[in-house]
N, C-alpha and C positions, 0 to 999 in steps of 0.2 A: 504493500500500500504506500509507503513511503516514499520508494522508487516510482511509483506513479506520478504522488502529489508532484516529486522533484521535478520531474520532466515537463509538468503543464505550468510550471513554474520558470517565466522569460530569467535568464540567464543575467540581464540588467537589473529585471526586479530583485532577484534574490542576492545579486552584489550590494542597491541599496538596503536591503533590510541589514544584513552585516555590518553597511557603516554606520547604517542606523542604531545599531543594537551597540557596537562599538564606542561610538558616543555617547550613549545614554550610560553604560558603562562607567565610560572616563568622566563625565560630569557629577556621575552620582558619588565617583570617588575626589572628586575634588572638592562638591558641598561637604563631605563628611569629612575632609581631610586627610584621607587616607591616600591620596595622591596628589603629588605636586602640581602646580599650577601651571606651573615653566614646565612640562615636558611632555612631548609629543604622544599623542596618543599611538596605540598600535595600530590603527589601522591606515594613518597617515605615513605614507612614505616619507624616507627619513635619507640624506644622504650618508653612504656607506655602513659599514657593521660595527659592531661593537658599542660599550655603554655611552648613551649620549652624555652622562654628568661627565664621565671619567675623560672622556676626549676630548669635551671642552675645556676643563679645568685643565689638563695636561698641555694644550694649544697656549691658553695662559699663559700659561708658566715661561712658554716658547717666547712667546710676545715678550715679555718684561726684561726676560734676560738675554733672549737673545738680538731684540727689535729697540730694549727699551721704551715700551708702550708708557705711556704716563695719563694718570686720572683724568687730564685736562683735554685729550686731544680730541681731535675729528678723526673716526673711523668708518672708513668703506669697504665690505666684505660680500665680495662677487663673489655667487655660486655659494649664498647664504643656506639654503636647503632650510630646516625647522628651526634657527636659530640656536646652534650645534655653540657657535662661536660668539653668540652675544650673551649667550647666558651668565658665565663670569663675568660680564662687563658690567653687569647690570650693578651688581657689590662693587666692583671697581671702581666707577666714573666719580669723581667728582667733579661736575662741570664739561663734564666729555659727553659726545655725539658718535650714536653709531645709525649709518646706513644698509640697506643689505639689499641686495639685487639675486634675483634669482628666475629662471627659468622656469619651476612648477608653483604654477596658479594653487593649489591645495596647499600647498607648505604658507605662501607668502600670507592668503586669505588667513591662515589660523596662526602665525604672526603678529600678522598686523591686526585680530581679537586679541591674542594672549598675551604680548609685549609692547605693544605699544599702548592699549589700555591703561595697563601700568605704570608703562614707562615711555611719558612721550616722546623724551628725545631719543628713541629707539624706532627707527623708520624703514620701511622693507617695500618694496616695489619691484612687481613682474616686469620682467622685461620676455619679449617674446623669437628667441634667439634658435633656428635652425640647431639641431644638432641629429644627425642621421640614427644614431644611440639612444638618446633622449628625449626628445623633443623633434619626431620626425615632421611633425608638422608648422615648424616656428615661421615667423612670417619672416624675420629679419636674421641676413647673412651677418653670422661674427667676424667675417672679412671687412665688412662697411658697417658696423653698429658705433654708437657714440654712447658714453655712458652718458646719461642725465641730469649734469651734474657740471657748473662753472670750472674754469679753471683755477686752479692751487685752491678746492675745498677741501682737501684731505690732510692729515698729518701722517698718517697710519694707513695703507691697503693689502689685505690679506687675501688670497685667493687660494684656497687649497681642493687639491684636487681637481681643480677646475685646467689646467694646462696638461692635465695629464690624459685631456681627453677633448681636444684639441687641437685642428689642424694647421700648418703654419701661417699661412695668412690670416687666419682670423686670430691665431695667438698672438701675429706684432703686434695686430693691430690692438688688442685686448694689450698687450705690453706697453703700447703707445699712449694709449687711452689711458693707462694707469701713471704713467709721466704726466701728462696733461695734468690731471684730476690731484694728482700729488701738490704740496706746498714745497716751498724750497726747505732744503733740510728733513721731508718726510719720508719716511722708510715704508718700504712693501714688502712682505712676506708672503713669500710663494714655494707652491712644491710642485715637485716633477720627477720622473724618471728617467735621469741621468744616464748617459754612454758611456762611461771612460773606459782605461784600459781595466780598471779592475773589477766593475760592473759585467763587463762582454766576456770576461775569460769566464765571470762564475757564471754567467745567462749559457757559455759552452761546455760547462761540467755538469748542467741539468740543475744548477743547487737553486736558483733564479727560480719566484713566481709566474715569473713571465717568461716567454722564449723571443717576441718582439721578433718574428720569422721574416718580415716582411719589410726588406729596407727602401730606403728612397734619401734622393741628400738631403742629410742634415738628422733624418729621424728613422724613426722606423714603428712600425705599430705589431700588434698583437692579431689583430684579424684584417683579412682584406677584403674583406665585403664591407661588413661595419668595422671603417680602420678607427672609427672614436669611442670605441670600445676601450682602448688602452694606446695611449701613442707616449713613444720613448724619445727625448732631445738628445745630439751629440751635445755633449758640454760647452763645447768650444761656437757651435751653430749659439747657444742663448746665451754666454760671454760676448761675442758681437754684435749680437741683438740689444744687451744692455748698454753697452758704451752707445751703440747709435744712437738710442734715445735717453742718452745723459744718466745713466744709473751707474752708479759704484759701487761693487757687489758687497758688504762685509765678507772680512775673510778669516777661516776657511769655510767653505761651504760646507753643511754638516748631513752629513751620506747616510743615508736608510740604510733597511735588511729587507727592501723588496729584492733584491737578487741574491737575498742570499749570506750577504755582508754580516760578519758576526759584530755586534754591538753598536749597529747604527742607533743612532739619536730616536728617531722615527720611521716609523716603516718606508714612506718617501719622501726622496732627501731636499731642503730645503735651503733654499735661499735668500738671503736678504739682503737687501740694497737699500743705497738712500740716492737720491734726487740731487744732485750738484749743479747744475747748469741752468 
């Protein structure tokens, strides 16, 4: 009987009843307290795995000591996903702004209820960006997108994960646009999936989560149907990319264990730069 009911049951309806039920859920645990207010429900897609408190707080930590983040500034964080990375900021800020730009309509809508309610100077905005992976249907190429946003309003811009899935023209440009949008003096923190000599030997001993099978200059990606699935930079291709558009990398750059690497900082490795020009 139940296999019946299932089947005369539209496949859309019974996905609404789930988020529906979903919901009802996570609100009745948040009037009772028994769930935090700040954190995504389960049925809201979330970018990548693992615990949302523990990565945010860990990204922190990234920020302060390695970026020098300070209470006061202006923060821009492209590829916000559920507000993963403004959550500590929330304790943090004294007199600080954060922005968040993101590509899923679901994430930014319950955002901009859950965090910005609270917290007004905490502001999130879709933006509607092509991506063949994620967003097959975006109206606007990340090759030609402009962030929305004057120029030198930033102090502070974080992009994680978001270049590691990401085709070369639309990453300058997304590189470019983050010079722009930067202040003089302001730092950006980014991650990616670095080439060097010591990344490529262990991607050739299998030790790599990735195999990145498929090269082209400068990069190479993980699948070649959907190559934005996982796309990998030679070091030296986003070394050249930085100087052109006026960034100075801090150094050393600090190398993950996505390939494999014993006692990378973070799984991918990351870099930071500041704005000089």
């Amino acid at each position: 009987m139940r296999q019946i009911i299932s089947q005369l049951i539209p496949y859309t309806f019974k996905m609404w009843l789930r988020k529906a039920y979903g919901y009802l859920i996570f609100t009745a645990g948040v009037l009772t307290g028994k769930r935090d207010s700040v954190l995504p429900p389960d049925w809201l897609p979330s970018v990548g795995g693992g615990d949302y408190k523990q990565i945010g707080s860990k990204f922190f930590r990234y920020f302060v000591d390695l970026a020098g983040l300070k209470p006061h500034e202006r923060v821009l964080d492209v590829g916000c996903g559920t507000g993963r990375m403004a959550r500590p900021l929330t304790e943090y800020f004294k007199g600080g702004s954060y922005d968040g730009i993101d590509i899923a309509a679901p994430s930014i809508k319950w955002c901009q209820k859950t965090f910005t309610r609270q917290y007004p100077n905490f502001r999130f905005h879709l933006t509607d960006i092509y991506n063949k992976a994620y967003n097959p249907n975006g109206v606007h190429q990340a090759s030609e997108y402009r962030f929305p946003f004057e120029n030198s309003s930033f102090d502070f811009v974080l992009l994680i994960s978001v270049f590691t899935h990401m085709l070369p023209q639309g990453m300058e440009n997304y590189l470019s646009e983050v010079a722009r949008v930067m202040d003089q003096g302001g730092r950006c923190f980014i991650t990616y999936f670095l080439l060097i000599p010591d990344s490529l030997k262990l991607i050739e001993e299998k030790a790599s989560s990735f195999t990145f099978g498929y090269e082209f200059e400068g990069y190479r990606v993980q699948n070649k149907t959907v190559p934005e699935v996982a796309v990998a930079y030679d070091e030296s291709t986003i070394r050249d990319l930085y100087d052109k558009h006026g960034l100075k990398i801090f150094e050393p750059i600090s190398y993950g264990s996505w390939c494999g690497r014993k006692n990378g900082l973070n799984y991918q490795d990351i870099v930071v730069a500041s704005k000089h020009c």
